[in-house]
N, CA, C and O atoms as a DFTB+ gen file, in Angstrom:
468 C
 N C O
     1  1      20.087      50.376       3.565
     2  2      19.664      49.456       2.532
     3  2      20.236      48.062       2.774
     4  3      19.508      47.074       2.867
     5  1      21.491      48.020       2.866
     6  2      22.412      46.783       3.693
     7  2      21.554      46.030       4.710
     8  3      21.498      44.816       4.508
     9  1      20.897      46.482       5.725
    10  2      19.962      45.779       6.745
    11  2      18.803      45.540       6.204
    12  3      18.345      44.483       6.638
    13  1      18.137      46.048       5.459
    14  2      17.138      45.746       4.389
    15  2      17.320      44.166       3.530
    16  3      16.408      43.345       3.438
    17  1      18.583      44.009       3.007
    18  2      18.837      42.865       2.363
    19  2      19.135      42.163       3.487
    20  3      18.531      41.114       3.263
    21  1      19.765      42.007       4.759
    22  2      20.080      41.209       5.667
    23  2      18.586      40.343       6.227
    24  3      18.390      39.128       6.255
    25  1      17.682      41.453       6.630
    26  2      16.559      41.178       7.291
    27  2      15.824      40.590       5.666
    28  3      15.035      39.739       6.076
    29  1      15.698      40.606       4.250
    30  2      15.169      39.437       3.412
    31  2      16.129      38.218       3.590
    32  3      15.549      37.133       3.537
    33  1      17.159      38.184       3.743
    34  2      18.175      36.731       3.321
    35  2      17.531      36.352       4.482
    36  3      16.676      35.502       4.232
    37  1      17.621      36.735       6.022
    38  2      17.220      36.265       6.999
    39  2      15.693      35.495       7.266
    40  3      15.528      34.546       8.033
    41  1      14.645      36.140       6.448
    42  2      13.448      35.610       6.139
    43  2      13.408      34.454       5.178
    44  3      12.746      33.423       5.295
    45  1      14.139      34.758       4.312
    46  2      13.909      33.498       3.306
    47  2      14.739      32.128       3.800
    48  3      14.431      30.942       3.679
    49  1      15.964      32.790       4.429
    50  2      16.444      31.321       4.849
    51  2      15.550      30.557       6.135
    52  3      15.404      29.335       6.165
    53  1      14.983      31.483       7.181
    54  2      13.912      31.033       7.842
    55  2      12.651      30.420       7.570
    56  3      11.997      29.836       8.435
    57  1      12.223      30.573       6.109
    58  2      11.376      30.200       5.359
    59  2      11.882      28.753       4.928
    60  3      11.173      27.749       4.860
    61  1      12.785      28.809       4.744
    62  2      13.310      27.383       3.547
    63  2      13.619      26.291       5.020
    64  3      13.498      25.073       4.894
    65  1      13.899      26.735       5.964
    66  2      13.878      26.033       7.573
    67  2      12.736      25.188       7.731
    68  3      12.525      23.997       7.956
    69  1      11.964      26.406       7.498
    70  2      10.603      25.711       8.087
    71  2      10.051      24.373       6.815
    72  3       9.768      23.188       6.992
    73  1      10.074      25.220       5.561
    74  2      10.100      24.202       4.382
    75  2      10.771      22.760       4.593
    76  3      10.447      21.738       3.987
    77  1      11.753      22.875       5.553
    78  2      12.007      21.352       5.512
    79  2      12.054      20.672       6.742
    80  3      12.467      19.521       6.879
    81  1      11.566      21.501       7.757
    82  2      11.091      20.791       8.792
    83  2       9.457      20.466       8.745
    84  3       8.842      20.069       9.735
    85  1       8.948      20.658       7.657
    86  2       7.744      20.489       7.556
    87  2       7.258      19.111       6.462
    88  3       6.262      18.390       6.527
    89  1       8.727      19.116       5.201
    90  2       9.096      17.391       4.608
    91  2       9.820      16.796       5.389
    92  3      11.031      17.000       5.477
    93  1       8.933      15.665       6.323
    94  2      10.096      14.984       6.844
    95  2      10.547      14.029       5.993
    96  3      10.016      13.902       4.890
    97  1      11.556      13.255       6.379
    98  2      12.395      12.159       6.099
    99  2      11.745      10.713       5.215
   100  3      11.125      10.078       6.069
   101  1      11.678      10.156       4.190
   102  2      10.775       9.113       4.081
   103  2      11.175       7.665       4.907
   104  3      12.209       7.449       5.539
   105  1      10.007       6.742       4.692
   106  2      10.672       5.563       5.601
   107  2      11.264       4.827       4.288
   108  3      10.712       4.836       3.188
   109  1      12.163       4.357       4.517
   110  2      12.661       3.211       3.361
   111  2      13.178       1.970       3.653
   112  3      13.339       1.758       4.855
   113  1      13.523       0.980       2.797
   114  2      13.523      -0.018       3.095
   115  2      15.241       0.045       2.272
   116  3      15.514       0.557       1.187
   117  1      16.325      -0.782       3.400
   118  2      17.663      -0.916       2.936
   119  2      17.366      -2.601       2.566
   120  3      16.911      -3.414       3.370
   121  1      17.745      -2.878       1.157
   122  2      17.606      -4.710       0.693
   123  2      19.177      -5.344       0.961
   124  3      20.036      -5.382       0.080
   125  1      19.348      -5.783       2.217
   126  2      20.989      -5.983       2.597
   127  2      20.636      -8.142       1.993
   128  3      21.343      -9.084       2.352
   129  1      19.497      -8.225       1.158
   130  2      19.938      -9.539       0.962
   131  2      20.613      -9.712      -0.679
   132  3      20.817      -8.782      -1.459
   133  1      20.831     -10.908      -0.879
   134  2      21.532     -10.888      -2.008
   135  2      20.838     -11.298      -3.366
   136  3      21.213     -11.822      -4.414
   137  1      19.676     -10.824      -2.867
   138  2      18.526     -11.188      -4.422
   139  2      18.012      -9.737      -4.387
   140  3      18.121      -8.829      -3.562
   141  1      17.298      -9.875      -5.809
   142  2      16.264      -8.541      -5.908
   143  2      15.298      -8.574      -5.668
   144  3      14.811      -9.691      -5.843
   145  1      14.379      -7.557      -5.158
   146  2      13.415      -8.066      -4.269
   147  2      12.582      -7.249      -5.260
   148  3      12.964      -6.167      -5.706
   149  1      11.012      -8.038      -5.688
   150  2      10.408      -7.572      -7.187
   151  2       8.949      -7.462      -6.525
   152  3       8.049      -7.108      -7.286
   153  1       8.655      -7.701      -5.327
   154  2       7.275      -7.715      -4.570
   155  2       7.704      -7.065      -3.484
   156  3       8.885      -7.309      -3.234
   157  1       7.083      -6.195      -2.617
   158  2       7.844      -5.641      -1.227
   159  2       6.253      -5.584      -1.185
   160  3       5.704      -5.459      -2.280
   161  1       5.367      -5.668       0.058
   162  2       3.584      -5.871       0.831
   163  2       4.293      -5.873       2.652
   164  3       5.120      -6.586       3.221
   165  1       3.694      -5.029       2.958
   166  2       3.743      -4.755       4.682
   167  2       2.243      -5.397       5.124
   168  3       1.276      -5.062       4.438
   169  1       2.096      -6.058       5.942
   170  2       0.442      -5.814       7.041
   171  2       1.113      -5.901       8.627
   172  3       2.068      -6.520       9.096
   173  1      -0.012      -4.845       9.259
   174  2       0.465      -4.706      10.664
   175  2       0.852      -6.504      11.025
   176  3       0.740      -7.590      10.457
   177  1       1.216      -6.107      11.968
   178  2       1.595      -7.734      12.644
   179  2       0.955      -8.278      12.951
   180  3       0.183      -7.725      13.735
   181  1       0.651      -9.935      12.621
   182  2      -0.396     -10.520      12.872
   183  2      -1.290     -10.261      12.426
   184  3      -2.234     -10.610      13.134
   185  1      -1.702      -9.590      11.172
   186  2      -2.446      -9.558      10.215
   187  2      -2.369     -10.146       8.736
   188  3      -1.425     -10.907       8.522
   189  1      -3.161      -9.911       7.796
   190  2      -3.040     -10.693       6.349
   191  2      -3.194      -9.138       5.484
   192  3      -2.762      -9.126       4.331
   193  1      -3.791      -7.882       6.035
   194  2      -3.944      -7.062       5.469
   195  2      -2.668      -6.442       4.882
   196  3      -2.118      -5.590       5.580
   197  1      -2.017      -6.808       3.469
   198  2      -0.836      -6.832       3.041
   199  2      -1.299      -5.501       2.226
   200  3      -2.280      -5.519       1.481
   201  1      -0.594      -4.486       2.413
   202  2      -0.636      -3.436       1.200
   203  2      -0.290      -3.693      -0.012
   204  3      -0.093      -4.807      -0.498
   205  1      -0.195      -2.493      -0.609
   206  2       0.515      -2.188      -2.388
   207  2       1.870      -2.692      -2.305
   208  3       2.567      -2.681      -1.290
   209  1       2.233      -3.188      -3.590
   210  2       3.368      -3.246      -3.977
   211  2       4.393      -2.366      -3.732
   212  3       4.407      -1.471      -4.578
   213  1       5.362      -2.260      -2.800
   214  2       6.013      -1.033      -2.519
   215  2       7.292      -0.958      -3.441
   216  3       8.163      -0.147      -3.126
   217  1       7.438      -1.631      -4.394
   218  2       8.447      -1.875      -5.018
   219  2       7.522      -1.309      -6.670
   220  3       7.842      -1.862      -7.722
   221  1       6.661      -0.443      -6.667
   222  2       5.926       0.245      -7.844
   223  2       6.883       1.792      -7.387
   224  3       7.099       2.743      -8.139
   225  1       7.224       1.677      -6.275
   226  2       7.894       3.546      -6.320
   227  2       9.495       3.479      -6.583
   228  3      10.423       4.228      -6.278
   229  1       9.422       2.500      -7.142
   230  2      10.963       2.041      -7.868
   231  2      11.156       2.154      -9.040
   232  3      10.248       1.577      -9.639
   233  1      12.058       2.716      -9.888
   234  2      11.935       3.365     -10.770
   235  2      12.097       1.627     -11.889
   236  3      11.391       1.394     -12.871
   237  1      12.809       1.018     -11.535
   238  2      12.892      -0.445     -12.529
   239  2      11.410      -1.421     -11.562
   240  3      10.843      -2.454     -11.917
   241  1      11.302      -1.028     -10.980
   242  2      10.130      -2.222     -10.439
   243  2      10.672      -3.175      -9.451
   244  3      10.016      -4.109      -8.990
   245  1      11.559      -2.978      -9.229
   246  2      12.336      -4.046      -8.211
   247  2      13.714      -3.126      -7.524
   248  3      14.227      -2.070      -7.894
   249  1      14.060      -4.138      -6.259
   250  2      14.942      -3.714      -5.333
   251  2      16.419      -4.754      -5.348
   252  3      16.439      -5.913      -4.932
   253  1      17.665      -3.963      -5.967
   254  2      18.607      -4.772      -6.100
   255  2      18.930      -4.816      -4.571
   256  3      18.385      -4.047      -3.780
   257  1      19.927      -5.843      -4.166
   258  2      20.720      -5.692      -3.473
   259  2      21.826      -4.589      -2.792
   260  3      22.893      -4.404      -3.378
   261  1      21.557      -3.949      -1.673
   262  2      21.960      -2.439      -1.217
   263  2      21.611      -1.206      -1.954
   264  3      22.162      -0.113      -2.077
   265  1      20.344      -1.815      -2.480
   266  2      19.661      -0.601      -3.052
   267  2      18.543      -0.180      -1.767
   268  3      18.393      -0.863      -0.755
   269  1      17.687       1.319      -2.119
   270  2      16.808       1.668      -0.653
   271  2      16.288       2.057      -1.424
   272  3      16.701       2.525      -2.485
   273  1      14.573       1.857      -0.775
   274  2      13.416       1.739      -1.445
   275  2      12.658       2.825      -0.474
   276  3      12.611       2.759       0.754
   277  1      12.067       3.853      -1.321
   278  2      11.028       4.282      -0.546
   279  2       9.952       4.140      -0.571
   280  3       9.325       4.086      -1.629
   281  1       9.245       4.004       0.964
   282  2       7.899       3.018       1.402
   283  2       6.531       4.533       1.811
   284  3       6.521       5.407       2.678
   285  1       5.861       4.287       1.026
   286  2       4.520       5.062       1.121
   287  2       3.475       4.137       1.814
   288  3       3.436       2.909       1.742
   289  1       2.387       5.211       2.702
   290  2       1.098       4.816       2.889
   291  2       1.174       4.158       4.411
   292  3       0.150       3.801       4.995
   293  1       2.552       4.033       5.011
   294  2       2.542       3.437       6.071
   295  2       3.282       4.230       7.201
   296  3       4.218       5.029       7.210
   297  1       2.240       3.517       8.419
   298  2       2.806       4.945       9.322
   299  2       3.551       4.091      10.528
   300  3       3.295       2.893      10.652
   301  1       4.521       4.784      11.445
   302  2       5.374       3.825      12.167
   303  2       4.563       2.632      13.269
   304  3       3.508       2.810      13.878
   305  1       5.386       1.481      13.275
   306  2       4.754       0.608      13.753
   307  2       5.411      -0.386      13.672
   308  3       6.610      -0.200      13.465
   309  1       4.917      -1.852      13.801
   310  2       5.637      -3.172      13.729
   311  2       4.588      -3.702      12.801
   312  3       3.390      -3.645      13.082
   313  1       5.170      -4.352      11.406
   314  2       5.092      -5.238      10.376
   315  2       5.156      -5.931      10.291
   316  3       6.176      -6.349      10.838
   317  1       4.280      -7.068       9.556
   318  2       5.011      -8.446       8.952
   319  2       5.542      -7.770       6.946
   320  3       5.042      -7.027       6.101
   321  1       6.344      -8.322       7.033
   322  2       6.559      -7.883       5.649
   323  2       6.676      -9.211       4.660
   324  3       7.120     -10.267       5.111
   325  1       6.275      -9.094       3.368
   326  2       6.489     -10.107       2.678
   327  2       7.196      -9.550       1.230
   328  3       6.778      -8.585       0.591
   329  1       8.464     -10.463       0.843
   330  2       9.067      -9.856       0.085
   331  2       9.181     -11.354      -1.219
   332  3       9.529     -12.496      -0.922
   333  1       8.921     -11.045      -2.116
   334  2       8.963     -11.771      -3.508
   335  2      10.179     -11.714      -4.370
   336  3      10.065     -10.792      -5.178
   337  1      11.025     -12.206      -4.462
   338  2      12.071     -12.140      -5.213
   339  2      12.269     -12.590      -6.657
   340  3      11.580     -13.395      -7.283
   341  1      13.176     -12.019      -7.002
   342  2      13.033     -12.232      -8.486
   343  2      13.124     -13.646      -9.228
   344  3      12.283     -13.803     -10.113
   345  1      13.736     -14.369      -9.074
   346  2      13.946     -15.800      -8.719
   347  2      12.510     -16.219      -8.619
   348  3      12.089     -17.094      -9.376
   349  1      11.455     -15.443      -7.414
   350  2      10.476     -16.493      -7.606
   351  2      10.229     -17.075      -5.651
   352  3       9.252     -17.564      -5.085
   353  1      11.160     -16.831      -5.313
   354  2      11.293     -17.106      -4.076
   355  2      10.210     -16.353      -3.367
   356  3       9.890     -15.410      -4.091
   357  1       9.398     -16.366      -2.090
   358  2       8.627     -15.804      -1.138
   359  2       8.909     -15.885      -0.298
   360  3       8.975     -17.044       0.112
   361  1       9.249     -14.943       0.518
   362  2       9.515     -14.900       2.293
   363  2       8.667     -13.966       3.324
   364  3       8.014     -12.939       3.136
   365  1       8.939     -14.738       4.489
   366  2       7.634     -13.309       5.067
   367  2       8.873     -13.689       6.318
   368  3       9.486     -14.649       6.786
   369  1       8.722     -12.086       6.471
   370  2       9.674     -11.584       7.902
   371  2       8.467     -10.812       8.959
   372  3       7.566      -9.991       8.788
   373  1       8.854     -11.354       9.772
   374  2       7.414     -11.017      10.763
   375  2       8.092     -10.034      11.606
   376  3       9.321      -9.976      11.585
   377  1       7.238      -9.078      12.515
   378  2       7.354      -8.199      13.408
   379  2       8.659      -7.369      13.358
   380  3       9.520      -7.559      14.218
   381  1       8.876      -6.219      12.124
   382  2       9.919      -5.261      11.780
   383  2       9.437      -4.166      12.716
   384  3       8.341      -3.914      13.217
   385  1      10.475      -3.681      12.769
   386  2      10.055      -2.198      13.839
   387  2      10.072      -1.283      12.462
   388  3      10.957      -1.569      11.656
   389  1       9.093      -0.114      12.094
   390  2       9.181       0.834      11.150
   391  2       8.910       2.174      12.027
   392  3       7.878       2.487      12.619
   393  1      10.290       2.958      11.923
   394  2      10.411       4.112      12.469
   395  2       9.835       5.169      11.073
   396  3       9.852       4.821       9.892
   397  1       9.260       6.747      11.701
   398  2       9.237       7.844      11.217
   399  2      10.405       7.861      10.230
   400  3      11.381       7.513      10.894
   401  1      10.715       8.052       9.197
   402  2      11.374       8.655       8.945
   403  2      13.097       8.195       8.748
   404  3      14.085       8.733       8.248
   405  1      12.863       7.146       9.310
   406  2      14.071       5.979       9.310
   407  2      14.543       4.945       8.158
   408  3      14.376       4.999       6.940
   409  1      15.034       4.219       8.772
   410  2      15.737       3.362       7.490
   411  2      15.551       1.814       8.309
   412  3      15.986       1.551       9.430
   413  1      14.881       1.022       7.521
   414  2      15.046      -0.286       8.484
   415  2      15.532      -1.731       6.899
   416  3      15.063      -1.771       5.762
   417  1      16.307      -2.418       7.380
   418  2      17.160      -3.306       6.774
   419  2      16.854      -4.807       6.980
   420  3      16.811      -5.332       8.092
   421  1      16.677      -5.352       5.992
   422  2      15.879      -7.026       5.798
   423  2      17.504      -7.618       4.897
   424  3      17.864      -7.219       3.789
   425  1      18.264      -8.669       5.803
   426  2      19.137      -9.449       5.721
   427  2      18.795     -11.019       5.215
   428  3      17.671     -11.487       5.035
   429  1      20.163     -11.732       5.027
   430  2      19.319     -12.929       4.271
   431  2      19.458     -13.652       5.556
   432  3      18.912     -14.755       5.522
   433  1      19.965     -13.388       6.556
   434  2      19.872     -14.411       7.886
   435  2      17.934     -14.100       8.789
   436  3      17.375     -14.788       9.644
   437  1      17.511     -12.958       8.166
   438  2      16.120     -12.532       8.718
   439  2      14.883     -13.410       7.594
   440  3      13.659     -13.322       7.683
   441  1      15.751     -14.305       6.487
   442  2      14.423     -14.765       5.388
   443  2      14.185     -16.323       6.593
   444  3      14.941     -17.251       6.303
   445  1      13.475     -16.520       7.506
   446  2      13.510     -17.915       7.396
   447  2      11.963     -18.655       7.164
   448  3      11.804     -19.860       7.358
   449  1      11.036     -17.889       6.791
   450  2      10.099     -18.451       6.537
   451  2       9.549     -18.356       5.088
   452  3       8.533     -17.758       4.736
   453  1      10.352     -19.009       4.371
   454  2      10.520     -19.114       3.136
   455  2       9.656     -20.571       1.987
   456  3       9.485     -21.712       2.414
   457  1       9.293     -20.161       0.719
   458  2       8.719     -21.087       0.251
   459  2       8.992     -20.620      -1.639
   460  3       8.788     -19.452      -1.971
   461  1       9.359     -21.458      -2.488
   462  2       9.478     -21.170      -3.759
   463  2       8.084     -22.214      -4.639
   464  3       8.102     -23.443      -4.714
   465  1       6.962     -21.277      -5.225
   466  2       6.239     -21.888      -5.762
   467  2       6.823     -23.144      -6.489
   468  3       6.078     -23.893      -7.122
């Protein structure tokens, strides 16, 4: 009966394996600048095709400072990203590398193409 329960624990923990090699990792965004970031829009590089608001899967609507944001709908690649700050400020950071499953980080030495309505 003993090998009976061994060979279920052994299935189910093989089960719950596969269960999470099958959710991978999300991509997110680390905000290492020192504003909150209240607009987050990706388009491939060298494009204008800016997605959704990625800062709607935030539970306040915005991204404090060393807070991480998770980014839907986009699959790995290089970005221009444009980020809106709370303030009012607009910046666009061009050509981000976005890994699977990774973590990629927007600094305030990376804002330089900047403009405040």
């Amino acid at each position: 009966m003993a090998r009976v329960g061994r060979l279920v624990f052994g299935f189910v923990a093989l089960l719950a394996c596969a269960a999470n090699a099958a959710d991978p990792k999300p991509i997110r965004f680390w905000n290492l600048t020192t504003s909150t970031v209240v607009d987050f829009r990706a388009a491939p590089t060298g494009t204008v095709d800016w997605g959704p608001n990625q800062c709607a899967n935030d539970r306040d609507g915005g991204v404090d400072h060393d807070e991480r944001l998770r980014i839907t709908g986009i699959t790995p690649g290089r970005y221009d990203v444009k980020l809106t700050f709370k303030d009012g400020r607009a910046c666009t950071v061009r050509n981000i590398e976005i890994k699977d499953g990774a973590i990629f980080s927007i600094e305030n030495k990376d804002l330089t193409d900047c403009h405040k309505p």
